[in-house]
C-alpha positions in Angstrom: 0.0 0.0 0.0 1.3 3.4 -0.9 1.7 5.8 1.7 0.3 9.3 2.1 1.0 12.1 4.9 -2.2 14.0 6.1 -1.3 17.0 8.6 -2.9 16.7 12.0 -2.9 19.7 14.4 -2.3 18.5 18.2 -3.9 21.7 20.4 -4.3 22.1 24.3 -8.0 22.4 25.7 -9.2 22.3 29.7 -10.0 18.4 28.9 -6.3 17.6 27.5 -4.6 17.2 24.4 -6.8 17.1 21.4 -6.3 16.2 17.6 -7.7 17.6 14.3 -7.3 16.7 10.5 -7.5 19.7 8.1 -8.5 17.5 5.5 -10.9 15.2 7.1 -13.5 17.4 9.0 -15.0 15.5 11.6 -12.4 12.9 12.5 -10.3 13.3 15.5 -8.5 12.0 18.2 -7.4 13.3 22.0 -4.7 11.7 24.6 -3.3 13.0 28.1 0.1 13.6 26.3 1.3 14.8 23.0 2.4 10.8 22.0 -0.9 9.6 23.5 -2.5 11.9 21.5 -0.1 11.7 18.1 -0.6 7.6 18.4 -4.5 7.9 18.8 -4.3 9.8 15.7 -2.5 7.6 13.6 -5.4 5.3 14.9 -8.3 7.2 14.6 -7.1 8.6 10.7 -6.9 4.9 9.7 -10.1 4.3 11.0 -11.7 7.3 9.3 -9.9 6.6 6.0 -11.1 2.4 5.5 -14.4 3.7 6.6 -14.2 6.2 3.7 -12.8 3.1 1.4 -16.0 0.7 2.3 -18.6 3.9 1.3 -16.1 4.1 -1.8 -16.0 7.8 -1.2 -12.8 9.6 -2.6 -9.7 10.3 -0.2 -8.8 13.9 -0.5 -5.7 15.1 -1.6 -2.8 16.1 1.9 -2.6 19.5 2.4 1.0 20.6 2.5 1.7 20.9 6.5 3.6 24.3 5.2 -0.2 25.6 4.6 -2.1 25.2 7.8 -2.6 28.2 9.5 -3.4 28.6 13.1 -6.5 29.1 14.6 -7.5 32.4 16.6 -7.6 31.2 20.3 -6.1 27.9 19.7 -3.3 26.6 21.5 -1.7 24.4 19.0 1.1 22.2 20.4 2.6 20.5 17.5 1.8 20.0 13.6 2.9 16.8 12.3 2.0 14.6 9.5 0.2 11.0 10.4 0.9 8.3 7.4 -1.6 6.8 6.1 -1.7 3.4 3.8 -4.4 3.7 1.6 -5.4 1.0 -0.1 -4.6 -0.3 -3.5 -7.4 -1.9 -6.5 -7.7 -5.4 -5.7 -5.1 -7.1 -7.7 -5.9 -11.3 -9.0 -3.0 -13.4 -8.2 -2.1 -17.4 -8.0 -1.4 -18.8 -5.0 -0.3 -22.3 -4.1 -1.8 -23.9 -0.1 -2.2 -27.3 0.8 -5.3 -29.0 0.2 -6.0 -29.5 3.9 -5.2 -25.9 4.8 -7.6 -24.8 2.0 -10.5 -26.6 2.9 -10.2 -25.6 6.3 -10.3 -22.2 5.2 -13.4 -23.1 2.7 -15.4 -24.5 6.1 -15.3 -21.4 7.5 -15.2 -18.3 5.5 -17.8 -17.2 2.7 -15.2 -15.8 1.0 -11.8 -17.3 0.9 -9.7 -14.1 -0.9 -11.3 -11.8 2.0 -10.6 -14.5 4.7 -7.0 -14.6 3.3 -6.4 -10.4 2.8 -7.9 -10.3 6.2 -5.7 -13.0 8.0 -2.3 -11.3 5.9 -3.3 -7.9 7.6 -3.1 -9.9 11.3 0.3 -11.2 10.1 1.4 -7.8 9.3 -0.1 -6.3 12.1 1.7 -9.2 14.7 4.9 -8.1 13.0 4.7 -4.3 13.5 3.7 -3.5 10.0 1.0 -1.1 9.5 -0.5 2.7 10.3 -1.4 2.0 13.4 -1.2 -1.9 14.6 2.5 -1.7 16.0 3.3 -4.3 19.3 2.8 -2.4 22.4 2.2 -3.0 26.2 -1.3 -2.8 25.4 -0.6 -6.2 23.5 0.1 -7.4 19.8 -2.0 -4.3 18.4 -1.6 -1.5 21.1 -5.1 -1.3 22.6 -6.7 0.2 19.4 -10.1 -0.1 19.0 -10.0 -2.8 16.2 -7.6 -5.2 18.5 -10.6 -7.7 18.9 -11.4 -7.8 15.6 -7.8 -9.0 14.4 -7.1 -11.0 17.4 -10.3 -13.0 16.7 -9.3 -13.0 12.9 -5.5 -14.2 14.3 -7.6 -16.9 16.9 -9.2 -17.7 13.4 -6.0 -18.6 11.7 -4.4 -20.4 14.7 -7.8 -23.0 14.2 -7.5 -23.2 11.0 -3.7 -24.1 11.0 -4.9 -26.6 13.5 -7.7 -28.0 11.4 -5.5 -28.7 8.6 -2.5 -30.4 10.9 -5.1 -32.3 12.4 -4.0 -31.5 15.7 -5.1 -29.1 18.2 -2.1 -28.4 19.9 -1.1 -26.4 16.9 -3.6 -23.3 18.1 -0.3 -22.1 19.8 2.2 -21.7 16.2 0.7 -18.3 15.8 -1.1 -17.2 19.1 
């Protein structure tokens, strides 16, 4: 996925450290320190972006950070840039998996390339790789609000692995 840098303004308020997106009215994010609240917004942009994606509604193009402009009676505490990977066209491609393993996969999701993208996106999150799904001390994903979808998708893939070594004791090669 191709990256893109949207600006975000991190400002003070009486309730703590808040979080705004020039070019995505409406979304935002807070935290009780600037990398609470810089984190949340990596987070909370992702969010907002795949929810744009599913609705099929166009991404706008960054505004240059250089541009923003304060706002009378702000207290802005940092501008940054929060990275954003937005998605590609779905591309067709050949893959090769046992028989077993595919079967498995078959008995359980209605639709095996969205069972597959979806379990490749746990993989990638486990390893640190994404916007916003980095290891933390919150666990594999950080705490974020989507951690119980992809740990149940990652529980998913641990049964399936197991279903097609015939043997449950495998749960434990990817949890």
């Amino acid at each position: 996925m191709p990256a893109t840098y949207y600006p975000a303004i991190i400002d003070r308020s009486a309730s703590g450290l808040g979080v705004t997106f020039p070019d995505f009215p409406g979304c935002v994010a807070n935290g009780a320190t600037v990398n609470e609240a810089a984190l949340n917004a990596e987070g909370a942009l992702a969010l907002h972006v795949a929810a744009m994606v599913k609705d099929k509604d166009n991404l706008p193009a960054p505004s240059a950070l250089d541009d923003i402009e304060a706002v009378d009676g702000a207290d802005d505490v940092a501008y940054l840039l929060i990275r954003v990977d937005a998605p590609l066209k779905v591309e067709r491609v050949l893959v090769s998996l046992d028989g077993n393993l595919l079967r498995a996969i078959d008995a359980v999701a209605p639709n095996r390339s969205a069972w597959i993208a979806d379990a490749a996106r746990a993989a990638l999150a486990r390893q640190g790789y994404g916007t916003f799904l980095g290891p933390s001390e919150k666990g594999a994903f950080g705490g974020h609000p989507m951690a119980q979808a992809l740990e149940e998708v990652e529980r998913g893939i641990a049964e399936v692995v197991a279903l097609a070594m015939g043997n449950k004791q495998q749960k434990d090669i990817i949890a």
